[in-house]
MDTraj code that builds the backbone (N, CA, C; nanometers):
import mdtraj as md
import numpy as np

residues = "UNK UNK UNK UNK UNK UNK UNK UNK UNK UNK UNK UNK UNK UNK UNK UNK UNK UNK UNK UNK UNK UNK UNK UNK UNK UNK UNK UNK UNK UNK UNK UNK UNK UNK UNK UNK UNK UNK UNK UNK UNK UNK UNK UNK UNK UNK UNK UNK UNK UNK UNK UNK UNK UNK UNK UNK UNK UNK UNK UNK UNK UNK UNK UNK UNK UNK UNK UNK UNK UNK UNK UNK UNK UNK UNK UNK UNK UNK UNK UNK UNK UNK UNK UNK UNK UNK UNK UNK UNK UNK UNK UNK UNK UNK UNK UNK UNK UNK UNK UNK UNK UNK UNK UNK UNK UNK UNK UNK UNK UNK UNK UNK UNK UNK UNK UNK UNK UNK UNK UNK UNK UNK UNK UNK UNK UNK UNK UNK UNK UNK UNK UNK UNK UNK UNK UNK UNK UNK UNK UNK UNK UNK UNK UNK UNK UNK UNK UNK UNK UNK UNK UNK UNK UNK UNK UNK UNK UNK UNK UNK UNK UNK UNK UNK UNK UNK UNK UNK UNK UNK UNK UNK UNK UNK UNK UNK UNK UNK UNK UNK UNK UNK UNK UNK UNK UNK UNK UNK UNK UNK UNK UNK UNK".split()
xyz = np.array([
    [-2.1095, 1.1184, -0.6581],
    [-2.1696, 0.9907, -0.6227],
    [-2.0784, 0.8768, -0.6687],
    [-2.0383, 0.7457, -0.5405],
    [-1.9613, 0.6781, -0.6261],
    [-2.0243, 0.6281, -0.7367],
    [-1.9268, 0.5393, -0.8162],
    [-1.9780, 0.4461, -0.9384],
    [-1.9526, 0.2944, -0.9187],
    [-2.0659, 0.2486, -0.9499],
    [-2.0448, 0.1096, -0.9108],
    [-1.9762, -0.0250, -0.9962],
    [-1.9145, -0.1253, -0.9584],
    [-1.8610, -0.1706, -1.0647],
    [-1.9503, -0.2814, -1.0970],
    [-1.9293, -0.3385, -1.1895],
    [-2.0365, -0.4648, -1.2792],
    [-1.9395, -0.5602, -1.2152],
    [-1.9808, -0.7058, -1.1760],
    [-1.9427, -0.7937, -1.0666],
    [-1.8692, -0.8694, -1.1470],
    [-1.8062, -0.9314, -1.1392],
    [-1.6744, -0.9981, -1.2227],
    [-1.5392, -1.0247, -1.1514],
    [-1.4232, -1.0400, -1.2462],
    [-1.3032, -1.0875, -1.1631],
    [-1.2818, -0.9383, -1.1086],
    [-1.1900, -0.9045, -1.0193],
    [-1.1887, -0.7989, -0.8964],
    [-1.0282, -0.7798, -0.9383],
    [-0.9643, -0.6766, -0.9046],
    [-0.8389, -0.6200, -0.9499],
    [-0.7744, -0.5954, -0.8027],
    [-0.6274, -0.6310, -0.8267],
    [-0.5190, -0.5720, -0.7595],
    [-0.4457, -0.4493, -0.7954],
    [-0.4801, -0.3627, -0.6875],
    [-0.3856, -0.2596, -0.7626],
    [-0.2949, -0.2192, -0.6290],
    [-0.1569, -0.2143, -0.6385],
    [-0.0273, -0.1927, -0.5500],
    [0.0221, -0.0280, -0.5651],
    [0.0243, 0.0342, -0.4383],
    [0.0367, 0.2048, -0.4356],
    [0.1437, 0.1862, -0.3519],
    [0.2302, 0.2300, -0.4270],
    [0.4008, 0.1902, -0.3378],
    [0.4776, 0.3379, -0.3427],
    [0.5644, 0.3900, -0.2531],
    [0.5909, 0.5466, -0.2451],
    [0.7085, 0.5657, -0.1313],
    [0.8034, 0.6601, -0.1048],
    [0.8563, 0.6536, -0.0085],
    [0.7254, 0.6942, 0.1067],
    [0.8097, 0.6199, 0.2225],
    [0.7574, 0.6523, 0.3454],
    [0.7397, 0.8649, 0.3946],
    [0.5598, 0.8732, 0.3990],
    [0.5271, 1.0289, 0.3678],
    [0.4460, 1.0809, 0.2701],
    [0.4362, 0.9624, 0.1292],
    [0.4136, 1.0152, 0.0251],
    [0.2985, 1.0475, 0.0331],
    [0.1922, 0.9723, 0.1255],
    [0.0257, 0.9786, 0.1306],
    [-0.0077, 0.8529, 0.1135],
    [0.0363, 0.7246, 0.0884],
    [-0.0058, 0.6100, 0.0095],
    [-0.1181, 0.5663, 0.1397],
    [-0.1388, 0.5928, 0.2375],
    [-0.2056, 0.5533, 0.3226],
    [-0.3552, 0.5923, 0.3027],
    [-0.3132, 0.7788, 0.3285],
    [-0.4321, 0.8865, 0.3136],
    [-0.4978, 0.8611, 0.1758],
    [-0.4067, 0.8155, 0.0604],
    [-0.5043, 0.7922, -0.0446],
    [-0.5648, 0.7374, -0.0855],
    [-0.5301, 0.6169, 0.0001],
    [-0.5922, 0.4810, -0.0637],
    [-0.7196, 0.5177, 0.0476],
    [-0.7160, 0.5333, 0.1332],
    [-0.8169, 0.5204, 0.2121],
    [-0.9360, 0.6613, 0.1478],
    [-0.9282, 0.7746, 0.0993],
    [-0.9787, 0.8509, -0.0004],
    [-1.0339, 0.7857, -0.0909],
    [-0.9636, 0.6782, -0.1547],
    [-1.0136, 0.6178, -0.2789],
    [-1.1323, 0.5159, -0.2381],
    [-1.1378, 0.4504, -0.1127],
    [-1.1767, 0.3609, -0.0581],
    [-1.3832, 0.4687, -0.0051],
    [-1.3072, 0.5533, 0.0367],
    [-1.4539, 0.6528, 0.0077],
    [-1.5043, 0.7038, -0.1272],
    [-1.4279, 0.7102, -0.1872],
    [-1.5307, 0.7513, -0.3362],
    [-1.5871, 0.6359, -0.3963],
    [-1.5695, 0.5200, -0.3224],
    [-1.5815, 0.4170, -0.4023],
    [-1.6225, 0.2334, -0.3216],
    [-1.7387, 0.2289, -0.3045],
    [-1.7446, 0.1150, -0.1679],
    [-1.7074, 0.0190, -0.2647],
    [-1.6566, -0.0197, -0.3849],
    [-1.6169, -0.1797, -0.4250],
    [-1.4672, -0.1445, -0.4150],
    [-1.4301, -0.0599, -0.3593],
    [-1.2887, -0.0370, -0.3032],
    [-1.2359, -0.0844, -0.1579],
    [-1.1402, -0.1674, -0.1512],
    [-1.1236, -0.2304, -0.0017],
    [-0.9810, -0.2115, -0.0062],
    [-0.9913, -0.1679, 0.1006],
    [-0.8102, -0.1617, 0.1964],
    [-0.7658, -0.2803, 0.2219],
    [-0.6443, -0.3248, 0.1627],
    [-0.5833, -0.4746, 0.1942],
    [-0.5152, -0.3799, 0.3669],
    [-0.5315, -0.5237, 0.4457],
    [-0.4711, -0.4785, 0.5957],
    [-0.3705, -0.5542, 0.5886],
    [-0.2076, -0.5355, 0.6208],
    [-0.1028, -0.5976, 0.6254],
    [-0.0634, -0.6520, 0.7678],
    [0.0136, -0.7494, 0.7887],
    [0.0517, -0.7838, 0.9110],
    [0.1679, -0.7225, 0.9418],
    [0.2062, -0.7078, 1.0523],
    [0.3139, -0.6569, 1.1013],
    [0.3755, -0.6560, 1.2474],
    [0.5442, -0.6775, 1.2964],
    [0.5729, -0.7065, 1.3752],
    [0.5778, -0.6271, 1.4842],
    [0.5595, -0.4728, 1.4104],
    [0.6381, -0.3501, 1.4954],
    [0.4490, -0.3093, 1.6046],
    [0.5138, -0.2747, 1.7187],
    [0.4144, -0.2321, 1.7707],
    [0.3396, -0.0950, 1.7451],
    [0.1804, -0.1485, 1.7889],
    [0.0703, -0.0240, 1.7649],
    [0.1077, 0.1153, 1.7283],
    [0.1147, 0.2092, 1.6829],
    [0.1283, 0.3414, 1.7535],
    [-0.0126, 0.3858, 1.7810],
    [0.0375, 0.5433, 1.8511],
    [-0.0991, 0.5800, 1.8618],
    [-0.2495, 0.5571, 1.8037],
    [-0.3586, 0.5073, 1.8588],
    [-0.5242, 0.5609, 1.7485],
    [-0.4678, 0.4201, 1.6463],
    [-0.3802, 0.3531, 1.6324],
    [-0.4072, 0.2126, 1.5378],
    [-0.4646, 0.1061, 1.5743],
    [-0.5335, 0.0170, 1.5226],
    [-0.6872, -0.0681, 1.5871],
    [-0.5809, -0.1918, 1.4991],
    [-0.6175, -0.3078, 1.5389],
    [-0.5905, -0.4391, 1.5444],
    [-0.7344, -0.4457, 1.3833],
    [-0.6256, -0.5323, 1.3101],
    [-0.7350, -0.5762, 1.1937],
    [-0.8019, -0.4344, 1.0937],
    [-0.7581, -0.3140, 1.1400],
    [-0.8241, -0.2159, 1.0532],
    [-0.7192, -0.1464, 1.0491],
    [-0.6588, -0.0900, 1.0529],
    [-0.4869, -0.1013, 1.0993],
    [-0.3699, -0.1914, 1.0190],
    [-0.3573, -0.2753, 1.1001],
    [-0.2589, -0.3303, 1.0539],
    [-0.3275, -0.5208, 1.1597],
    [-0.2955, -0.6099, 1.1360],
    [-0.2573, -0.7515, 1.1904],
    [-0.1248, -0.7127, 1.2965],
    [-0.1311, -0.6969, 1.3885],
    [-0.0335, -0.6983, 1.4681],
    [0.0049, -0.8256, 1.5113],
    [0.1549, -0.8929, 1.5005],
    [0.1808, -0.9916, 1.4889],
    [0.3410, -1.0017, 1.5549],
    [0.3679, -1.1132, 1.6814],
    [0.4708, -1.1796, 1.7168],
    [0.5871, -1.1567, 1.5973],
    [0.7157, -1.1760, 1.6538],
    [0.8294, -1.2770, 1.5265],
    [0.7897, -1.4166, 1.4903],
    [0.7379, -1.4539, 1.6000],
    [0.6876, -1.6097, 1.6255],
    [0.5980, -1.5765, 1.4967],
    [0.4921, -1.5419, 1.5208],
    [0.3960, -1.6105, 1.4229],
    [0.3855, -1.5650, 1.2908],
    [0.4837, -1.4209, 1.2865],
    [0.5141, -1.3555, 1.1665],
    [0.5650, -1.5011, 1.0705],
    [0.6914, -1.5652, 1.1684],
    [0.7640, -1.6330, 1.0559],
    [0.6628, -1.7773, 1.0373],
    [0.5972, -1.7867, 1.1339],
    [0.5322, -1.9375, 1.1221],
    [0.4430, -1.9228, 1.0079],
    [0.3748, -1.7995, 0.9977],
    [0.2457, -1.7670, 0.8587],
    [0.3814, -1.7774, 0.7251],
    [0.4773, -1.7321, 0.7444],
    [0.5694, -1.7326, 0.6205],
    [0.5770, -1.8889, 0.5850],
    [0.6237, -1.9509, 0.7098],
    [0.6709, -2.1074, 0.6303],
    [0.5241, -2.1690, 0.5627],
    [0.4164, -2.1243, 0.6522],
    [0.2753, -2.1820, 0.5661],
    [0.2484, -2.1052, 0.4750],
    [0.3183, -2.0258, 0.4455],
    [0.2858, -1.9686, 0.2726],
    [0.1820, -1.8464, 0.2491],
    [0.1196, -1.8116, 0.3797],
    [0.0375, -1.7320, 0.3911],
    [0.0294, -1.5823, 0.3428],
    [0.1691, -1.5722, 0.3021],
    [0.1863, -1.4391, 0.2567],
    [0.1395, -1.3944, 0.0980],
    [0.1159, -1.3128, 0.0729],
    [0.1656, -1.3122, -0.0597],
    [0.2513, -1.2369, -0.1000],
    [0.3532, -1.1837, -0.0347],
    [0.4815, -1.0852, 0.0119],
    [0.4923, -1.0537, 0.1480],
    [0.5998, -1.0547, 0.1712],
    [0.6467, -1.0097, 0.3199],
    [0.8049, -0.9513, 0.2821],
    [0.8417, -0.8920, 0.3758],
    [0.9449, -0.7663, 0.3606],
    [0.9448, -0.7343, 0.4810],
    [1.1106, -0.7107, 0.5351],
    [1.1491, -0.6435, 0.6438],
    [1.1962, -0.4825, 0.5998],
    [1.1180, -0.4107, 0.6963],
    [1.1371, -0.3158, 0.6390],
    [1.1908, -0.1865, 0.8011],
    [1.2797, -0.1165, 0.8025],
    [1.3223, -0.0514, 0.9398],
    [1.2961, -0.1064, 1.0782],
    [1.3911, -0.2537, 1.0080],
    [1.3672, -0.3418, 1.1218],
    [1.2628, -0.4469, 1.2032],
    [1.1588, -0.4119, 1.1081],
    [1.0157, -0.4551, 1.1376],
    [0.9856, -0.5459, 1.0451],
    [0.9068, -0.6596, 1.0434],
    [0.8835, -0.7388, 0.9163],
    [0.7135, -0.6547, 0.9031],
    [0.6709, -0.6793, 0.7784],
    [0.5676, -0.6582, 0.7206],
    [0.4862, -0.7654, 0.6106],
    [0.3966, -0.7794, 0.5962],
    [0.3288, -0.8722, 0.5345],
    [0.2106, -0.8300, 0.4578],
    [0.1777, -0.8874, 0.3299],
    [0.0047, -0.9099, 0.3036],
    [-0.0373, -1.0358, 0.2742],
    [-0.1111, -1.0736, 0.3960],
    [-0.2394, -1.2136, 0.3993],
    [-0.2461, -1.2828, 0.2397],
    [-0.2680, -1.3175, 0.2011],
    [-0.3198, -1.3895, 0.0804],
    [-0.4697, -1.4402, 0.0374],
    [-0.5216, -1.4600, 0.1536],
    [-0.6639, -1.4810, 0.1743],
    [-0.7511, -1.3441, 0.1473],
    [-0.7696, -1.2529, 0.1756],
    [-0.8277, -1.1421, 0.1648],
    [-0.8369, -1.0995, 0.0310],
    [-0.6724, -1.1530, -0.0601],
    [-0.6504, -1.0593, -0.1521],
    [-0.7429, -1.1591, -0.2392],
    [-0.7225, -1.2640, -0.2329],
    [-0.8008, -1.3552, -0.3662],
    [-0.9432, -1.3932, -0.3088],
    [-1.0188, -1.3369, -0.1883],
    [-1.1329, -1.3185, -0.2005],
    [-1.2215, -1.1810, -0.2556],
    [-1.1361, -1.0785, -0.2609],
    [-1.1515, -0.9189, -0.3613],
    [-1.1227, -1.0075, -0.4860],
    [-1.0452, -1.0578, -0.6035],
    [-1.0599, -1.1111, -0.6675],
    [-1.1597, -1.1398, -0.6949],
    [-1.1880, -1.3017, -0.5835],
    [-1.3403, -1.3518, -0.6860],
    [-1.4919, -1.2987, -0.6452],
    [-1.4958, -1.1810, -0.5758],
    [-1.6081, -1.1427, -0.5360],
    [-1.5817, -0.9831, -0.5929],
    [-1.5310, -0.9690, -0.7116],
    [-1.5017, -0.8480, -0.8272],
    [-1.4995, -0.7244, -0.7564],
    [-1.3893, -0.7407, -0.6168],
    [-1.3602, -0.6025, -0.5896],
    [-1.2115, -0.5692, -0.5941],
    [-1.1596, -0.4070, -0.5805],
    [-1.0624, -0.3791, -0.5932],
    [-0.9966, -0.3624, -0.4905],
    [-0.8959, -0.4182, -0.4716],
    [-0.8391, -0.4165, -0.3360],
    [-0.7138, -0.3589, -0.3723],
    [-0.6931, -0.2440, -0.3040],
    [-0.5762, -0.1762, -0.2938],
    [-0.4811, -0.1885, -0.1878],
    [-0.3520, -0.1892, -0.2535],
    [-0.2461, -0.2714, -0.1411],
    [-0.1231, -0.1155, -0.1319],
    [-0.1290, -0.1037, 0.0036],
    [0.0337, 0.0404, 0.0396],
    [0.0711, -0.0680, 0.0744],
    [0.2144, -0.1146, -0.0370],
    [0.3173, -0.1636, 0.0200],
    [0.4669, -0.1226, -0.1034],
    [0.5365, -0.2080, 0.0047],
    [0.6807, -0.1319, -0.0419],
    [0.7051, -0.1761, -0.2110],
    [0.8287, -0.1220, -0.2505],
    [0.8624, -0.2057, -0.3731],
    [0.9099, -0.3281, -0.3791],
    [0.9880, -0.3731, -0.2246],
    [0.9832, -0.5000, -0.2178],
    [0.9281, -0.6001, -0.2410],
    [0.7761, -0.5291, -0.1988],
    [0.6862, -0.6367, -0.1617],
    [0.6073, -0.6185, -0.2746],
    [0.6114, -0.5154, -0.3404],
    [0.5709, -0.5087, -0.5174],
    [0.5804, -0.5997, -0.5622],
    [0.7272, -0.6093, -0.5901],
    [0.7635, -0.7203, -0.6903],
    [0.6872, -0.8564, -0.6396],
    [0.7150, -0.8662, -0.5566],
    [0.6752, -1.0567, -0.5004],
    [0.5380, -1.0380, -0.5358],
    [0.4403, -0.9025, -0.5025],
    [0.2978, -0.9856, -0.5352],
    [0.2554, -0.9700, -0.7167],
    [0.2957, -0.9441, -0.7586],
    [0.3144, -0.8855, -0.8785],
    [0.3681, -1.0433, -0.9746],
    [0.5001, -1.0992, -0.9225],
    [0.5328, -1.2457, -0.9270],
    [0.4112, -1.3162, -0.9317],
    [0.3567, -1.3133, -0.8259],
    [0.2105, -1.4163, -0.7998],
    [0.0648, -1.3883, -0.8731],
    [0.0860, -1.2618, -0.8839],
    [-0.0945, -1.2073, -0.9278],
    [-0.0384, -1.1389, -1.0568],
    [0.0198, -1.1552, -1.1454],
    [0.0483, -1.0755, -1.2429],
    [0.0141, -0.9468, -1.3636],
    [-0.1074, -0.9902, -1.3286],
    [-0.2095, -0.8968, -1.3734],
    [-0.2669, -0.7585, -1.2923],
    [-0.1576, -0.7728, -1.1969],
    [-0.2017, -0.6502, -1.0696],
    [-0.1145, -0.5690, -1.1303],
    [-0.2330, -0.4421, -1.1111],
    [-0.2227, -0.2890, -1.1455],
    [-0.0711, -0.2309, -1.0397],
    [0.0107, -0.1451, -1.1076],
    [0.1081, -0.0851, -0.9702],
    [0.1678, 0.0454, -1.0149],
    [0.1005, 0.1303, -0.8707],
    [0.1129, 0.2832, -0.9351],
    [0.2511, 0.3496, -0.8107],
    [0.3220, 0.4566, -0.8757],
    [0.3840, 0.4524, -0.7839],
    [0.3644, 0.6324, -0.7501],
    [0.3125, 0.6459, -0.5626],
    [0.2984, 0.7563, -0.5932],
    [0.4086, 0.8327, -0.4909],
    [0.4118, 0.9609, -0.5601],
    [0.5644, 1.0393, -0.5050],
    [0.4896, 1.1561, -0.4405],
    [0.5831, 1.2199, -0.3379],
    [0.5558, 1.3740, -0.3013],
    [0.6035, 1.4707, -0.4187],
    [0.5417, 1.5997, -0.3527],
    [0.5317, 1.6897, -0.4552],
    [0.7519, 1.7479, -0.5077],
    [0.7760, 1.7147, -0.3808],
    [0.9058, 1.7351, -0.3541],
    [0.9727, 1.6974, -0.2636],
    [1.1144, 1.7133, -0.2235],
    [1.1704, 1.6376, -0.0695],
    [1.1228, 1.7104, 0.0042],
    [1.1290, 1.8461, 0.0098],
    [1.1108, 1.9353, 0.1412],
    [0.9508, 1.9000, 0.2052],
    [0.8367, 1.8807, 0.0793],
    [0.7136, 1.8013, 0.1579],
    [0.7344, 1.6873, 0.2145],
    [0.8106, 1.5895, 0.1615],
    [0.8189, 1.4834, 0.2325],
    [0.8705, 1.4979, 0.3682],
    [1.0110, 1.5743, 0.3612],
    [1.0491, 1.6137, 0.5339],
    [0.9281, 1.6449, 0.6192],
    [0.8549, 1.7532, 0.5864],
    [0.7454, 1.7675, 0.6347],
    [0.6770, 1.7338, 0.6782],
    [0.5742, 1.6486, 0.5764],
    [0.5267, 1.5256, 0.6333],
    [0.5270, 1.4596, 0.7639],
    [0.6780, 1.3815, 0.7107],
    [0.7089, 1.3265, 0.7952],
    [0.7299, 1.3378, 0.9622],
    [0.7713, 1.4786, 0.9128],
    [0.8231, 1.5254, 1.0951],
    [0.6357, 1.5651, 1.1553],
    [0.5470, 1.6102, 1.0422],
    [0.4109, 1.6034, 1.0699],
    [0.3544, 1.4965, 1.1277],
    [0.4089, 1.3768, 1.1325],
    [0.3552, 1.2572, 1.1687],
    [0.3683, 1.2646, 1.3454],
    [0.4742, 1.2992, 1.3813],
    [0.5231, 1.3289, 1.5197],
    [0.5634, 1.1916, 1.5804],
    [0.5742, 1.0704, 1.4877],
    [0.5466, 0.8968, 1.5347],
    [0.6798, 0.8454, 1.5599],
    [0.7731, 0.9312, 1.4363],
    [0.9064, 0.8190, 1.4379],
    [1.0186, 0.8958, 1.5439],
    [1.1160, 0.8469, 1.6108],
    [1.2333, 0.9163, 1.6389],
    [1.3240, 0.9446, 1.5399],
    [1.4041, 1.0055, 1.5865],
    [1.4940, 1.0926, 1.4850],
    [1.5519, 0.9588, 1.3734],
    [1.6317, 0.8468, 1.4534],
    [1.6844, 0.7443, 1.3916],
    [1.5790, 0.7081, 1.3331],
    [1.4416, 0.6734, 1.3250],
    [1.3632, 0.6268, 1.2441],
    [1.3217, 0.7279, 1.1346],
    [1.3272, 0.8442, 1.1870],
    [1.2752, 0.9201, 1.0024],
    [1.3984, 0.9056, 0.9547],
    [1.5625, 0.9079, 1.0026],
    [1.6415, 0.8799, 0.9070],
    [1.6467, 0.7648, 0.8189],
    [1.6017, 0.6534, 0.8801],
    [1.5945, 0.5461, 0.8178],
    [1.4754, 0.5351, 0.7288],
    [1.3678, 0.6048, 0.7494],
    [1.2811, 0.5986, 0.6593],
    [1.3082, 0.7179, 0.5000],
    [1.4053, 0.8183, 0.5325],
    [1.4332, 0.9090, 0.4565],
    [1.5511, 0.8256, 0.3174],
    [1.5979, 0.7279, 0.3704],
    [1.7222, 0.6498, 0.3211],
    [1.6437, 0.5422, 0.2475],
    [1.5618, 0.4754, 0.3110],
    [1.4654, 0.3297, 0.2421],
    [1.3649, 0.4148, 0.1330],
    [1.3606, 0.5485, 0.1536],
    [1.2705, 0.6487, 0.0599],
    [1.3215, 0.6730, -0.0502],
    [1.4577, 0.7181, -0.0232],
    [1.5548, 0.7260, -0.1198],
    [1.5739, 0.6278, -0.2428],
    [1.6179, 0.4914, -0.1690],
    [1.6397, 0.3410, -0.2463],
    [1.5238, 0.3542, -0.3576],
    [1.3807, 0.3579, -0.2823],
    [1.2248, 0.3524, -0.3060],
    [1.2295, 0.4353, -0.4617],
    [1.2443, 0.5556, -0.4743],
    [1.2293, 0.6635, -0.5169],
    [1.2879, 0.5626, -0.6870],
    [1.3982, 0.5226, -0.6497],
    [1.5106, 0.4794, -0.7657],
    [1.4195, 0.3990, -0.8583],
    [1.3389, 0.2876, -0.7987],
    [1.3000, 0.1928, -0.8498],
    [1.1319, 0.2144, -0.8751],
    [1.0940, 0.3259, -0.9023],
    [0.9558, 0.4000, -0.9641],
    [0.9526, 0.3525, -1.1327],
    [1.0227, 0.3931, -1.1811],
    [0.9759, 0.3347, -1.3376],
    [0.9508, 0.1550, -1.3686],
    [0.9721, 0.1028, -1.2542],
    [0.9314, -0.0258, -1.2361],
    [0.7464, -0.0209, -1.1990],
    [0.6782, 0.0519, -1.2314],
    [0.5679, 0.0907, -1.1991],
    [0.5084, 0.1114, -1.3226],
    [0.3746, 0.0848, -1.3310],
    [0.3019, 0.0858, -1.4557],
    [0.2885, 0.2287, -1.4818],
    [0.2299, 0.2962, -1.3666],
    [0.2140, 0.4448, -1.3622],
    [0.2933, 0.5480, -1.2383],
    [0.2945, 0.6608, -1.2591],
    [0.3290, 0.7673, -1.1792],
    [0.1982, 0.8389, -1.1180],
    [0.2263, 0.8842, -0.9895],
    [0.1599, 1.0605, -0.9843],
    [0.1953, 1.0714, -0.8503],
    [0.1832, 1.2166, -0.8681],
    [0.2673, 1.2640, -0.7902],
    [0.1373, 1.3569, -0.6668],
    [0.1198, 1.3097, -0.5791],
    [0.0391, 1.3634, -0.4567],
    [0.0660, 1.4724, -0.4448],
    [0.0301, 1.6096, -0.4973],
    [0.0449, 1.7074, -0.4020],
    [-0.0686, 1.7328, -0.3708],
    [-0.1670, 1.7212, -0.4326],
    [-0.3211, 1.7294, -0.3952],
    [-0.4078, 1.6111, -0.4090],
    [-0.5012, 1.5774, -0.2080],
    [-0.5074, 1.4793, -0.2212],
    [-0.6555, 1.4418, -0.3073],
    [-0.7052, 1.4902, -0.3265],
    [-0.8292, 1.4678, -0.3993],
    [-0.7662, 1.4423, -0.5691],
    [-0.6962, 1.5621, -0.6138],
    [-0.6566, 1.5171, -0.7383],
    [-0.5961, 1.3994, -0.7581],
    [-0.5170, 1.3592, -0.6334],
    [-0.4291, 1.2443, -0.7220],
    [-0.5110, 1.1113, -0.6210],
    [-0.5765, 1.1119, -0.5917],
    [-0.7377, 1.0237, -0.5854],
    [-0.7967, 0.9882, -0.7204],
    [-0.8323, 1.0825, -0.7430],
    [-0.9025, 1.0755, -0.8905],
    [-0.8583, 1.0376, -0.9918],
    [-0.6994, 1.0637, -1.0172],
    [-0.6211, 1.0155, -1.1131],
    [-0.6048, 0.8702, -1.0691],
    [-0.5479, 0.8521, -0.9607],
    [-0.5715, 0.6517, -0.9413],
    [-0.6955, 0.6052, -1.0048],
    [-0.7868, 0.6539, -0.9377],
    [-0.9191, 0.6161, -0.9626],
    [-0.9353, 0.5727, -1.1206],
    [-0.9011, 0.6876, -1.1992],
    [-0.9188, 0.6772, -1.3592],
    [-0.8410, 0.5664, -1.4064],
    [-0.7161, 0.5945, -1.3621],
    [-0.5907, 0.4699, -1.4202],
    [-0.6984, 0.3535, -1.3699],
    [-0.7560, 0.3089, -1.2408],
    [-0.8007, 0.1504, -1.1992],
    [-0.9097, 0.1619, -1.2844],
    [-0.9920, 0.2574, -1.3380],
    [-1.1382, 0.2385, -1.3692],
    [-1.1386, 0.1763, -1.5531],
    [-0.9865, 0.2415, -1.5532],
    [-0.9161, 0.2365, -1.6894],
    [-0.9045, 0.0805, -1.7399],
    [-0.7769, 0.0299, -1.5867],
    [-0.7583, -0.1250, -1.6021],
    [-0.8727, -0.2042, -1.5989],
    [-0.9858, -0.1843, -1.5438],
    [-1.1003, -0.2740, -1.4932],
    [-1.1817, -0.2934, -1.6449],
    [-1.1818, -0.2428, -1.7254],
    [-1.3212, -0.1873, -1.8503],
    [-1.1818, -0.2133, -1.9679],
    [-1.0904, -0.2108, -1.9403],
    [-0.9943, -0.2339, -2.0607],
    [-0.9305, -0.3683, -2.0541],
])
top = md.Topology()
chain = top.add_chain()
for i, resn in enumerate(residues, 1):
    res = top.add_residue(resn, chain, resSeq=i)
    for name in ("N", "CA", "C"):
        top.add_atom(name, md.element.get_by_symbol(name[0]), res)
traj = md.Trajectory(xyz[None], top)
């Protein structure tokens, strides 16, 4: 049964991983064990793929208006990432704030750092595959990218991988319920401590 939280200031917590790791599948796991758990939705330039919905998904967004929300400040990180820009809103995140929920953010380490700059007190876990050969896996499991794009995502994974101890915490996904639960503990940890 979830557990509910006592209403108060609301936490950021940032799940950053190479591209494969699960950061998607878990957060959205965590987001079921737990309704004061909310999925931050990011904007982004690159088009739909398959089964992705507008606003639950992702903000699908122009260059045009990608960069026009940047000059108005709207971001609270943005990052180009395999060619694509990417974003998170700012509005969403500081209404989880003052309405004491936890909003969990999959984004890169790029975009770590910058929100991390701004909200400083945000939680940031970094989670890894069990090994490379799962991650290949994965990935080619996805069936989404072309060849040039899992290379490029295998390389920005790589970079990714380096800059993990810049992270409050580790864990390592090989099981997705376990390493659910372990986020879970680390946020339930930050929230009461």
């Amino acid at each position: 049964m979830a557990q509910q939280h006592t209403p108060g200031k609301g936490k950021l917590v940032i799940i950053s991983g190479p591209s494969g790791s699960g950061k998607t599948t878990v957060c959205r796991k965590l987001a079921e064990l737990d309704p004061n758990f909310q999925l931050s939705v990011s904007a982004t330039t690159r088009p739909p793929r398959k089964n992705e919905q507008e606003a639950k998904d992702y903000y699908f967004l122009t260059q045009e208006e990608f960069e026009k929300k940047i000059e108005t400040g709207e971001f609270a990180e943005h990052a180009e990432y395999a060619g694509n820009l990417y974003g998170t809103p700012k509005a969403p995140l500081e209404q989880a704030i003052a309405s004491g929920k936890v909003m969990l953010m999959d984004i890169d380490t790029q975009g770590a750092t910058q929100v991390v700059e701004e909200y400083p007190d945000t939680v940031t876990i970094f989670l890894e595959p069990p090994d490379f050969d799962e991650l290949l896996r994965r990935l080619d499991g996805r069936g989404t990218d072309t060849p040039e794009d899992k290379q490029k995502r295998l390389e920005i994974g790589g970079r990714e991988i380096l800059k993990r101890d810049e992270y409050q915490y580790r864990v390592v996904n090989d099981d997705l319920e376990q390493a659910a639960q372990e986020i879970r503990a680390i946020i339930e940890g930050k929230k009461s401590g």
